[in-house]
N, C-alpha and C positions, 0 to 999 in steps of 0.2 A: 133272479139268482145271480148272474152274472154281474148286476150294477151294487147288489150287496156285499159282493166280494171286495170288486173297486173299490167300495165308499168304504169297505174295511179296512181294506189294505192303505186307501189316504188316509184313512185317522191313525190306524199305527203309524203311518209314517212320521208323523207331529211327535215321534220319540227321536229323533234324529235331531231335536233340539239335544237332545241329553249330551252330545256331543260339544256342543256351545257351552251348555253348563259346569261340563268336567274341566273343560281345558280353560274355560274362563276361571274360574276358583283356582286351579294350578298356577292362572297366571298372576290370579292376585298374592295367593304365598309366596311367590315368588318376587313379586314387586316389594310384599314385606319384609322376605328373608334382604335384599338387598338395599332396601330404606334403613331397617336395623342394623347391618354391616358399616350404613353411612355414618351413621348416626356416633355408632363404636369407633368409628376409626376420629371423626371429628374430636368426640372425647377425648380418645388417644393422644391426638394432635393436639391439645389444648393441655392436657397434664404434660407433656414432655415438654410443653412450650413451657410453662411454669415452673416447672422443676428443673430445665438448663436455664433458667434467666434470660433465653433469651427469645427476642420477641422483634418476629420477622415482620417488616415494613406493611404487610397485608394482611396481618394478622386476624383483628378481627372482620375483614373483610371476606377470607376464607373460611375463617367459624362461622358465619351466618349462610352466606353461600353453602358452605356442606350440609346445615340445617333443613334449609328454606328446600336445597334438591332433595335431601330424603322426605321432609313433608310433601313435596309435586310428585313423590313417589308413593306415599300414604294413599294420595287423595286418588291418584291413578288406578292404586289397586281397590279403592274402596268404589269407582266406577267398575271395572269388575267383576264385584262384589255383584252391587245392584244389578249390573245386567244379567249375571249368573240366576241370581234369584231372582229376577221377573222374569225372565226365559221361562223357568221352573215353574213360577206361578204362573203366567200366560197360560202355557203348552201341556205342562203335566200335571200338576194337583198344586193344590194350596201346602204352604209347609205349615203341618202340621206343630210344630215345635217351637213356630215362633208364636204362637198363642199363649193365653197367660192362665190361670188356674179358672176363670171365669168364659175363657173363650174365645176373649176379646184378642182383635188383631194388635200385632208391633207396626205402628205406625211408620216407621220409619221403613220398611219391608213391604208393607201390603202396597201390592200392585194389582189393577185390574184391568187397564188399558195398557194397549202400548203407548198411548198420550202418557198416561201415567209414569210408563217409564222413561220415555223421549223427557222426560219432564224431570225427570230426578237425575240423569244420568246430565242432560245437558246442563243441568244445575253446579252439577261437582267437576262437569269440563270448565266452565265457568271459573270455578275458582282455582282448577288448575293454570289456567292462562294467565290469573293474577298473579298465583304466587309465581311463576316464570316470569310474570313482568316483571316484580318487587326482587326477585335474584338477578335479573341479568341491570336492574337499575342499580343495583350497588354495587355492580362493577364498571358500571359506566362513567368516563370521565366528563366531567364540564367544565368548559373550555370558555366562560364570560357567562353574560345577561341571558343571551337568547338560546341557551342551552338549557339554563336553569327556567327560563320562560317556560319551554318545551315540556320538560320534565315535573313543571306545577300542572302544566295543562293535562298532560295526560294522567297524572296522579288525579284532576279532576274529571276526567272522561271515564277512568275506572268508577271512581266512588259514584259517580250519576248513576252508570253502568249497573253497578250494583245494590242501587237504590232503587231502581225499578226491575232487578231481579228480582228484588225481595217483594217487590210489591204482584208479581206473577202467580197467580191462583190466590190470590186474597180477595177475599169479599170487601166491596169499600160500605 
């Protein structure tokens, strides 16, 4: 009796994920209400630049930059996202909702390992790092050859990079 109370009381406790789940989706609207914000204000900045005539030496330098940071904020909150719902699916039930009239899973959702999720989640850290490369590379200055040497090479360490991301969990 005693060891069936235990082994009840550890599997309720597997609801203490619920916790991870609530505050992770909090954190993703929030990541979007603030991606969106960026998003607005760049616009802003871009009509007012065109409608005074006048057009500040880093102009499109900052339009892209305030882009590229709200997309590293997309992708942030859309890790989040996933980890929110594979927590959910892991620990507490399958969602119901993302099923389609026939049953069938949202592929893009269904998790059933935590490999599964290490796996989707490290996928979209992934591209967050890029798109952080690709913003903080167009503010950076190059100063001759071996600057720009630098900066092919690692624009080719990315792409390798992520040629054999893409090649992770594929059948050859």
């Amino acid at each position: 009796m005693l060891e069936k109370i235990f082994e009840s009381g550890l599997w309720g406790s597997r609801l203490m994920v619920l916790l991870a789940v609530f505050f992770g989706l909090i954190g993703a609207v929030i990541l979007f209400i603030v991606a969106s914000f960026d998003i607005y204000d760049s616009a802003k900045y871009v009509l007012s630049t065109y409608l005074s005539h006048a057009h500040p030496e880093n102009f499109h330098e900052d339009v892209v930059g305030g882009i590229i940071g709200a997309v590293d904020l997309y992708l942030i909150g859309v890790v989040m996202l996933l980890f929110s719902f594979g927590l959910y699916e892991l620990f507490i039930s399958d969602i119901d909702a993302a099923k389609d009239e026939d049953g069938k899973e949202n592929k893009i959702l269904a998790i059933h390992s935590l490999d599964q999720l290490k796996d989707k989640i490290s996928k979209v850290i992934v591209m967050v790092l890029v798109v952080g490369f690709f913003q903080k590379a167009g503010h950076t200055e190059y100063n001759g050859a071996l600057d720009m040497l630098y900066f092919a090479l690692s624009i080719t360490a990315v792409a390798v990079g992520l040629f054999f991301l893409g090649k992770v969990g594929t059948k050859h």
